[in-house]
Structures are given as structure tokens and as C-alpha cells.
N, C-alpha and C positions, 0 to 999 in steps of 0.2 A: 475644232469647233466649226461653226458657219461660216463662211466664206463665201467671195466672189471669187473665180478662177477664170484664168482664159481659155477660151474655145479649144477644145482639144487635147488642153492640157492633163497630164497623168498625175491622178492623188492618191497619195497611199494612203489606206485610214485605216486605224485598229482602236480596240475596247480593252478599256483596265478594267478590272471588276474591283467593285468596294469590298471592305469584308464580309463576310457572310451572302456574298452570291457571286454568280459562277456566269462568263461569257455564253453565248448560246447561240446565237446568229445575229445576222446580217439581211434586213427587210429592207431591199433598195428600189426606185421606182425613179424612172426617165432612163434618154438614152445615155449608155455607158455606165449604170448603176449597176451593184452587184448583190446577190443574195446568197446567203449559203454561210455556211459554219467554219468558215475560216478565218481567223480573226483580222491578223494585217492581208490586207491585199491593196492590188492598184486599181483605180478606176479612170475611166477616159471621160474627161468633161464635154460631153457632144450635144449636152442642152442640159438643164437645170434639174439636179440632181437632190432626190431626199434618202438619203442611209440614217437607218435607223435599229442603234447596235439592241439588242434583244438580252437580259439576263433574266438564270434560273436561280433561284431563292433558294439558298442553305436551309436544309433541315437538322438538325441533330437530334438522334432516337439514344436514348440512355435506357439501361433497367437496372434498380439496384439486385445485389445478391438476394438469391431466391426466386430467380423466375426469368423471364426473356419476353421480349417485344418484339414488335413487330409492325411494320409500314405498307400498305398498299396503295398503289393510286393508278391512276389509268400510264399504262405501259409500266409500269415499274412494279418491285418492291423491296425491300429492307427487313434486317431482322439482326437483333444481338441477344445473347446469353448474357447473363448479369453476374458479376457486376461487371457494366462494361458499356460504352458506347459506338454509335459508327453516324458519319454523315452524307445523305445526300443530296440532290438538289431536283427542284422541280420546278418548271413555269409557273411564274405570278397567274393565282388565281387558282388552282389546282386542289382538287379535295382530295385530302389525306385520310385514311381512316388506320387510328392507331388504336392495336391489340394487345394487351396483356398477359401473358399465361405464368400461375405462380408455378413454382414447384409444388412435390408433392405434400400436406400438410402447413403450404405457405398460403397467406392470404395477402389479395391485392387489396391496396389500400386507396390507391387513387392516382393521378397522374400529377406530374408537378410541371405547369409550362412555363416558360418565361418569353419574353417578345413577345412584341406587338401583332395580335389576333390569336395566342398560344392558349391552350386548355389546358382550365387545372380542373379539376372533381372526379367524380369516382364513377364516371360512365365507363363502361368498356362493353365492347369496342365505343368509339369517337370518331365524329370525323372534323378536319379542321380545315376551314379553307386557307391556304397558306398563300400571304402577300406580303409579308416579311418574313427577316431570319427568325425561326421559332426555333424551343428545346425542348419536346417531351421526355421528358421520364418517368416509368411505372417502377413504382414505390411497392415495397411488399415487407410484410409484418407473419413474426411469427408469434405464436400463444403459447404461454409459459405459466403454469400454474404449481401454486404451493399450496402446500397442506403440511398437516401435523397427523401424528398417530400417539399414543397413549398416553395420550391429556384429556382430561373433561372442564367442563365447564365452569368451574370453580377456581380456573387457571387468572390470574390477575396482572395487569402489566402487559407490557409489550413484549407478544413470543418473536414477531419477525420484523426485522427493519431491511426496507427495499429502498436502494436510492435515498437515505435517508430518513423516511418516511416510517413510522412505526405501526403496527399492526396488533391488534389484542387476540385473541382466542376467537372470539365471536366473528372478526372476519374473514376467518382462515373457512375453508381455503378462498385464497385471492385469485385472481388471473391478470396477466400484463398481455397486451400485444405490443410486442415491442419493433421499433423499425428491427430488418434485416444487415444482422452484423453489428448491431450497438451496444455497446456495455453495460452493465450495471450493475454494484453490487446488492449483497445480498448477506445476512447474520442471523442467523437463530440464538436469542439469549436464552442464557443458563447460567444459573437457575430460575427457572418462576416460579412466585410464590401462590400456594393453592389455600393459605389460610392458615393457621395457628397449627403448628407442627408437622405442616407437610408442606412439599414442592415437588415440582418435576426437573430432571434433568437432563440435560441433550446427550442422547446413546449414539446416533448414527444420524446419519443424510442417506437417500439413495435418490434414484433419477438423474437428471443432468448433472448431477453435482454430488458429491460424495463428503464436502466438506461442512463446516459448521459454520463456516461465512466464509468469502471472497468477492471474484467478479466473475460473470459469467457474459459469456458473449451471445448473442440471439442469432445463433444458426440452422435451429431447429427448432421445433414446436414439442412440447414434452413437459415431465410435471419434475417436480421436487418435493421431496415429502422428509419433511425429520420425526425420527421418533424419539420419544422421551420416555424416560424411567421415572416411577413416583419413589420418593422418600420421608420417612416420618424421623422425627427427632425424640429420643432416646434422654430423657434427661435423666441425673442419675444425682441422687443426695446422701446428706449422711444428717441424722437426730440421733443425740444432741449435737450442733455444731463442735467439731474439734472432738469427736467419740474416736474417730478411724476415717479410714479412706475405703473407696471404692474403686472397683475398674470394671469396664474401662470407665472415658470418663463421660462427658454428655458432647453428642453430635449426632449426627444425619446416615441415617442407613437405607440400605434401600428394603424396599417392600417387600415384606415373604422371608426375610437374611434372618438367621441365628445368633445371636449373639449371647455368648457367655458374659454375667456377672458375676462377682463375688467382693465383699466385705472385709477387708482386715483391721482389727478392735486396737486401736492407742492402748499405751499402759493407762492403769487404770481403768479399763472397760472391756467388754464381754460382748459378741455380737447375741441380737436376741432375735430377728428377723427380719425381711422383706416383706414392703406394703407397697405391692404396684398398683396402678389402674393403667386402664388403656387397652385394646384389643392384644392379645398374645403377651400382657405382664403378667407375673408371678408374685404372687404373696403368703408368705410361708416360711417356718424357719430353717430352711435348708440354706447354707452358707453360698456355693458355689451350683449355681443353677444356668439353665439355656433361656432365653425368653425369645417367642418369634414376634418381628416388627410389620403387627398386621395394622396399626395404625400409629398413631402418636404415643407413646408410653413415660411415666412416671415411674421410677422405680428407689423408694428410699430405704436406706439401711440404717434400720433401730438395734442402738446399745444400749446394754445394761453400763448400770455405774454400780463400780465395785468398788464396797465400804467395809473395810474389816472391823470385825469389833476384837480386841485384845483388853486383858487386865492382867494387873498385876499386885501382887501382895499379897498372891491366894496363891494355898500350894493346893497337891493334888490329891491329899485329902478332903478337900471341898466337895460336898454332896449337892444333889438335887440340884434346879435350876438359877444358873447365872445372871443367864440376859433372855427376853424374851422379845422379835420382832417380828410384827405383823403378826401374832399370835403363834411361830414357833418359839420352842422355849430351847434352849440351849445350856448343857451344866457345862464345871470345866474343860472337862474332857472335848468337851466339841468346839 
């Protein structure tokens, strides 16, 4: 500290630096004072001496992944690739001016300072005048967009959930800018419903992501797109209930698909025909048919009820007509 000394006496003086700055010189005035960049030194007390120890201010330059910074200022400068930092130091009072460069496809987003007189916003270049420890770092974001392929607008529900968050048809496709190197995931649901007998269902992912949900990390800027398959549902009956069975039985096909049915009649019953509606059903008495699934279809299988008529106490010499239904008439013999 300050003191009185005696005449001619030798004092050795040196400078601790606080955190964040850095020794620099030695501004000394009378006789036996010293100037210069050496820290400890001695001095001769040969009349009234003022030393006056001099520090340079910590800077730190940081850039996250995606891009590199960079520092100039008079006599100097600085520069790092991201992610990554470096530090260095400059005279109280010194203008800095910090630069951004993202990579290719990467966008800067803004600077994040901390310390007292430090810049945050999204000028670049900046320049700061540094009187304390400060920290810039340029921040960089990349753009990630989804979409969908063979859905229309009839699609209902939530097709995408991002970080939670769910998504309808209408606001596909989306875009994120998301920090560099940050997670998030991401789900395409299956199935969605498009309305009374149809839906869509998840075929494939391509772009960043090949999957039908995960987490993807933001290292690059690029899309994601799923595509979906349409399906109509196949319902499939039998009149009168408990007549026979059909196959197959009722579910979800995909659009354009073939499907064979066919009819087989319980005892007691007779297949009589197929009443479908629907784009690509069939109605008709052919038993075992193809029907194609151009939209929703209905397909039901009509029995006869088979009622025999027998007597007895009549031999076969009985002439002419026996029983007569629906106006045919029938003798013994038939």
C-alpha cells in the first residue's frame, strides 16, 4: 500500500490481479520510480514516489456450434470456431468490435453478453467498449421444417407432435429454428382419422430423419417430410343374421388393394347374393368375387331360407298338384 519510507531506501512493489484482468504495467513518477511491464521490481526512495500498477480487462469470445467469432481492436485480435471459447485481455476503456460468421445454411441469432457494459442483441458486427470482465458469445440457429405428403385436408387430429406440442394438417408444414446442437423430439401419429371409413397411415419419413418419431439434434438446417397411405374400411355382413359367415371379415385396406370375398350358407340356408355400395363394391349373385377398395365399401351377403315341404299318407299313385307356393304348383313326384 501507501507508505512513508526512508530516504534512499529500496522497495520492492508488485501487482496481484483480481479475476478477470490481467497485470499490465507500472506508471511511476518522482525520483527512483519505475515504469515498465515488469511486475515485482525495486525502487530507490530518492524523493516522493507515486506507482501506479496499470490492469488489462478479461475478455471472453465464445461461439456456439454452427459458426465462429471473432474480436478486433486496436493492436489485437481474436477469433474461435464453435463450439468453443478463448480469452483475452485489453486496456480499460478499449473498443472491441465483435463479428459473427454462421456456417453454411446456419443463421446467427444474436449475441448473448454477460458483465457489466457486455452486448446482447442481434447487431453484427458490435462494438463494445470494455471497462470490465465481459463474455460475448454468438449464438447460431438452424431451420428445420416438416411437412407431410399424401394426406389432404379432410385429415383431423393431431398429424405431428414437436416437443410436445401437437400440430393438425392445416399447419403443416411447420418450421423450427432451433438453437445449434439442441434436442428435440418429434412423432408423426398413425393413424389419422379423415372421416367415416377412411384414414391415413404413416408409410415412411425421409430428410433428416428416417423415423416415425424420436429425437433429432439441430446440426443442420433441412426438412422432414412423412408420407402417408390412405385406407377405407371394408365392412362386411351377413342377412339374415346367423344365415352363414363371410370372409374376410371387416377392417382397414389400403386404397387401390383387391380384396376377395366370398359367402359360406349355415345349414339350413342357400347363399342368394351380394349388395355392396361404395366406390369398387360388387353386387351380384356370384359367390366368391374381387372387389377393389376405391373408397369406403359395404359389402352384405343375402341367404335364402330353405323350407322343405314333405307329406305323407300319399303314395305314388297321386296325380296332379300337391302343394302349390308362390304360384308354383308341385305333384308328388316333385
Amino acid at each position: 500500500g501507501s507508505y512513508w519510507e526512508a530516504a534512499n531506501s529500496q522497495v520492492q512493489i508488485s501487482a496481484s490481479a483480481n479475476s478477470g484482468y490481467q497485470f499490465y504495467q507500472w506508471v511511476g513518477s518522482g525520483s527512483g520510480s519505475y515504469s515498465g511491464t515488469t511486475n515485482q521490481v525495486t525502487i530507490t526512495m530518492d524523493g516522493p514516489i507515486t506507482e501506479t500498477a496499470y490492469f488489462n480487462v478479461e475478455v471472453t469470445l465464445a461461439a456456439q456450434g454452427g459458426g465462429s467469432a471473432s474480436a478486433s481492436w486496436s493492436g489485437g485480435s481474436a477469433s474461435v470456431n464453435g463450439p468453443g471459447s478463448t480469452t483475452f485481455y485489453v486496456p480499460a476503456g478499449t473498443s472491441v468490435q465483435f463479428t459473427a460468421t454462421p456456417n453454411s445454411g446456419v443463421t446467427f441469432t444474436g449475441w448473448s453478453g454477460s458483465g457489466t457494459g457486455s452486448y446482447s442483441g442481434t447487431s453484427n458486427p458490435v462494438s463494445v467498449t470494455v471497462n470490465y470482465p465481459i463474455s460475448e458469445q454468438a449464438d447460431f440457429a438452424v431451420a428445420i421444417t416438416f411437412s407431410v405428403s399424401g394426406m389432404g385436408s379432410d385429415a383431423s387430429g393431431t398429424v405431428l407432435t414437436v416437443d410436445g406440442t401437437g400440430y393438425s394438417y392445416s399447419n403443416l408444414p411447420v418450421t423450427f429454428t432451433w438453437a445449434y446442437g439442441s434436442s428435440h423430439s418429434f412423432s408423426w401419429s398413425s393413424p389419422v382419422s379423415a372421416g367415416s371409413g377412411k384414414r391415413y397411415v404413416w408409410q415412411s419419413t425421409s430428410g433428416l430423419s428416417s423415423s416415425q418419431s424420436g429425437t433429432l439434434t439441430a446440426t443442420q438446417p433441412g426438412s422432414i417430410t412423412a408420407t402417408y397411405g390412405t385406407q377405407y374400411y371394408l365392412t362386411m355382413g351377413v342377412s339374415p343374421s346367423g344365415a352363414g359367415s363371410v370372409s374376410p371379415g371387416s377392417g382397414w385396406y389400403n386404397a387401390g388393394s383387391s380384396v376377395q370375398i366370398s359367402a359360406t350358407a349355415n345349414s339350413g340356408y342357400e347363399f342368394m347374393e351380394w349388395l355392396g355400395s361404395g366406390s369398387g363394391s360388387y353386387s351380384g349373385g356370384s359367390n366368391q368375387v374381387t372387389i377393389t377398395m376405391n373408397g369406403p365399401i359395404t359389402e352384405t351377403a343375402y341367404y335364402w331360407i330353405l323350407i322343405t315341404f314333405s307329406t305323407t299318407g300319399m303314395g305314388s299313385d297321386a296325380s296332379g298338384t300337391v302343394v302349390t307356393v308362390n304360384g308354383a304348383t308341385f305333384s308328388y313326384s316333385n
